[in-house]
N, C-alpha and C positions, 0 to 999 in steps of 0.2 A: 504493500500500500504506500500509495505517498500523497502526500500534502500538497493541493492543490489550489489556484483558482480560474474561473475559465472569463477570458477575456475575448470581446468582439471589437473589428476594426471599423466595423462598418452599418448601419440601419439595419436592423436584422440580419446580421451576416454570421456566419458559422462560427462558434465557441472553440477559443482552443484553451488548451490547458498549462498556465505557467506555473513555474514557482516561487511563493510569495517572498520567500526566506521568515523573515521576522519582521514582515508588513502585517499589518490590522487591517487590511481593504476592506472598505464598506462597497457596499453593491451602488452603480453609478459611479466611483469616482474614476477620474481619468490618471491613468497611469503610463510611464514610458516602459518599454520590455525590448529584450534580447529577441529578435524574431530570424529566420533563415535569410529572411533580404535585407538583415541590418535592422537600426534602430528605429521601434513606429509608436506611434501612437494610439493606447487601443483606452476600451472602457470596459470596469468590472461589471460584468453579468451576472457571474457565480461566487460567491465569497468563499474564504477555505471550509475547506473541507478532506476527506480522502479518498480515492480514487485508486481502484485494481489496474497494478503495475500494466496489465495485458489490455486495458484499455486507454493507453499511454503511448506517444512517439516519441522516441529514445533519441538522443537526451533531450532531456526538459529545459526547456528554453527559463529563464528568470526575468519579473520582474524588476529592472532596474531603481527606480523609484516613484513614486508619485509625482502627476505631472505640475509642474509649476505654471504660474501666471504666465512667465514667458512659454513655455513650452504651449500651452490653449493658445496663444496669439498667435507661434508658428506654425498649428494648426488651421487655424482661420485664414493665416497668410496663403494656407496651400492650397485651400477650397478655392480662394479668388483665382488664385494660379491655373488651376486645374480646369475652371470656366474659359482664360483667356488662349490655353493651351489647344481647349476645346475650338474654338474658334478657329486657331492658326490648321488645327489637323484637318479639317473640314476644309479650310481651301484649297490642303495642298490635295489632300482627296480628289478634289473637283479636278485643281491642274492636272493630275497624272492620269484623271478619268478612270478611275478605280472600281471596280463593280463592288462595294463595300460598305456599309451602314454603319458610321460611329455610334457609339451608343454612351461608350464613359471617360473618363478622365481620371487616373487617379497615380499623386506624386506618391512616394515613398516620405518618409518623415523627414529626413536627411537632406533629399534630394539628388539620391543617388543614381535613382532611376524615375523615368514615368512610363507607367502602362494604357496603353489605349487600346480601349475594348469593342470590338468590333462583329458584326453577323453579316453572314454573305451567303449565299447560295452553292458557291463551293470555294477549292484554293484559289487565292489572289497572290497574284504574284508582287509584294511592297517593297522590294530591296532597294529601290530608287525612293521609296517616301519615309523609310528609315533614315537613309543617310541625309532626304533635307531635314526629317523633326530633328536628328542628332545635330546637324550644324549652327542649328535655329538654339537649341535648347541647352548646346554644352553639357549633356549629361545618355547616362544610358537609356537607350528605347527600348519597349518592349511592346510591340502588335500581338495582343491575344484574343483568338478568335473563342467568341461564344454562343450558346444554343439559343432559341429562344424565349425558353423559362428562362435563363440569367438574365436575356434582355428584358422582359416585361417587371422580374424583380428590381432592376436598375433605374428601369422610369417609371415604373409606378402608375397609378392611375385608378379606377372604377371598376370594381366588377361587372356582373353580368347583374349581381345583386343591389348594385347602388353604393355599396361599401366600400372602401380603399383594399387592391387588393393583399389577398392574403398575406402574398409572396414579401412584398413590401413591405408591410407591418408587422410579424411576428414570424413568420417562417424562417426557420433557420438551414432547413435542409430540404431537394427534394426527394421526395418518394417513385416510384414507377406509381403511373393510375394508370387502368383498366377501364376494359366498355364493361366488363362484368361488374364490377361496383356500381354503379348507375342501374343495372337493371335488379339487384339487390337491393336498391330503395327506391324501386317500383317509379322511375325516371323517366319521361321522354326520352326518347333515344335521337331526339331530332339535336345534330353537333351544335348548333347556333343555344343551343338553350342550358349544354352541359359541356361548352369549352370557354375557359377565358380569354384575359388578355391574349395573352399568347399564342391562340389557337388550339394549344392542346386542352385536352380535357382537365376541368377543373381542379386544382389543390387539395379542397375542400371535401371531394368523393372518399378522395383516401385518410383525411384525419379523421372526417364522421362518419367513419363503415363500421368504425365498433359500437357508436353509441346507436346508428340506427338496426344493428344486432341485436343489438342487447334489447331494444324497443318491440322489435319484432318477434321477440320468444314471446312477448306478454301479448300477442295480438291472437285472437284465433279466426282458422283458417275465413276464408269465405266458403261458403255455403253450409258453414255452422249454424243449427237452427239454437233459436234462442228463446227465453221466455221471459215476456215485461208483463207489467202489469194491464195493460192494453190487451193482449192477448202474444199469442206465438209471432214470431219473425221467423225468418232467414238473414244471417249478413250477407250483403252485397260488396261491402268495400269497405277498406279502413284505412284510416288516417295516421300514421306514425306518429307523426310527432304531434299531433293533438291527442292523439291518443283517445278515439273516436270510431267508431262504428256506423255506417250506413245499413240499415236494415226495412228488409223489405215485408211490410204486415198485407197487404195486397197486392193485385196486379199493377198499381201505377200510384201506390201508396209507402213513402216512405220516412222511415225515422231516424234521427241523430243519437246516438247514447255514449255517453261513457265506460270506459269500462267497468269502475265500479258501480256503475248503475244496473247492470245488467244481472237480474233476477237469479238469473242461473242460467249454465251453457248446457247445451245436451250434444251429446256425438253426432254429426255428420250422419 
C-alpha cells in the first residue's frame, strides 16, 4: 500500500496519483508536482489516502509543493497564451491547407512544450506546420491527434438533454457504450435521440445501466395481471424511472399505478 493523493490537470480530466510526502492537501487546493513532461500544475481531487501498490504506475511521481500566488498567475498567464497560440495554429492550418480541425491548446507549466490537439479524418501529413509553430514559438511542438469523445469533452457544450455535457463536467474516463444498453432501458433506437455531442452514442447509457437494472428487477413483467380495487387489470407498460405501471381494466380503458399501490400481483 502506499500513501497517496490523486490530482487532475485539467476540467474533469483523469486523476492520477502522487505523493504527498508530509503535505496536509485539502481537496481543491492547487499544487505544483513532478509529472513525466516536467513541472505542471495540477488541483487536489483526492486527499491522502492509500492505495494497492498494483493499482499504481511505478514510480510515483511527488508533489513538489503547494502552488503559490505567483505560481496561479503563471497559470493564468498560460490560458491567455494558449488562446493566442490558438489563433496563430489556425492560420498556419489554413496556409499549409491542412485537412485538420484544431480543437485545443494546451502549454506545459514551464513552457517546455505546447500541445495542439487536433481530429481529422485520417493521417495528415504536419512536418512543414511543426517547424513554422517551432520557429514562431521557440519551444517544443507537439501535434496530437484525437477521437471525437476527447473532442466534444474539450468544447463542451449541450446535451441532447439541455444539460452541459457529461463528458465536460464530471466524467473522468471513457467507457465502451453499446446499442445493447439503450434497448435494456427500453430506448428509441432512432441514433438522433441516443447519440451526443459527438455523435456517438450517449455517456450516460453506460453510467445509468446499473441503476436502470436494478429499477427493472422491481418492475413486473407486462402482461402481468393485476388486482386494484377497481376491479382486475392486465399491465401494458411501465415506466422505470417513475416507477409506474400502465394497466389495462378494459378494451380502450386504462390506468396509472404505482407500484406500491398495486393490491397484489398474480402470475402471468
Amino acid at each position: 500500500m502506499e500513501t497517496v493523493v490523486g490530482i487532475t490537470f485539467r476540467k474533469a480530466g483523469k486523476i492520477y496519483y502522487f505523493d504527498p510526502r508530509d503535505l496536509e492537501l485539502e481537496k481543491g487546493e492547487n499544487v505544483i508536482v513532478e509529472t513525466s513532461r516536467g513541472v505542471e500544475f495540477g488541483r487536489v481531487i483526492l486527499t491522502r489516502r492509500e492505495v494497492e501498490d498494483e493499482k499504481l504506475v511505478e514510480p510515483l511521481k511527488e508533489v513538489i509543493r503547494r502552488a503559490t500566488l505567483k505560481d496561479e498567475e503563471q497559470y493564468d498567464k498560460n490560458q491567455k497564451l494558449e488562446e493566442k497560440a490558438y489563433d496563430i495554429a489556425l492560420d498556419k492550418i489554413e496556409e499549409h491547407g491542412l485537412p485538420m480541425k484544431l480543437v485545443d491548446v494546451e502549454y506545459t507549466f514551464n513552457h517546455n512544450k505546447i500541445i495542439f490537439y487536433f481530429t481529422a479524418d485520417g493521417r495528415v501529413d504536419f512536418r512543414e506546420l511543426v517547424k513554422d509553430l517551432a520557429g514562431i514559438f521557440k519551444t517544443r511542438i507537439e501535434l496530437r491527434q484525437i477521437g471525437v469523445r476527447d473532442e466534444a469533452k474539450k468544447i463542451g457544450g449541450l446535451g441532447p438533454c439541455g444539460r452541459q455535457a457529461c463528458c465536460d463536467k464530471f466524467l473522468r474516463d471513457f467507457e465502451p457504450v453499446s446499442i445493447q444498453l439503450a434497448k435494456k432501458q427500453d430506448l428509441s433506437l432512432n441514433p438522433a435521440k441516443i447519440s451526443g455531442l459527438c455523435g456517438r452514442l450517449m455517456c450516460c447509457l453506460r453510467y445509468e445501466s446499473e441503476v436502470y437494472e436494478d429499477l427493472k428487477k422491481k418492475m413486473p413483467e407486462q402482461g402481468t395481471e393485476v388486482n386494484l380495487k377497481i376491479g382486475k387489470g392486465k399491465i401494458v407498460d411501465c415506466n422505470l424511472i417513475k416507477q409506474t405501471v400502465k394497466i389495462r381494466i378494459k378494451e380502450n380503458e386504462y390506468v396509472e399505478r404505482k407500484l406500491e399501490e398495486l393490491e397484489g400481483i398474480d402470475d402471468k
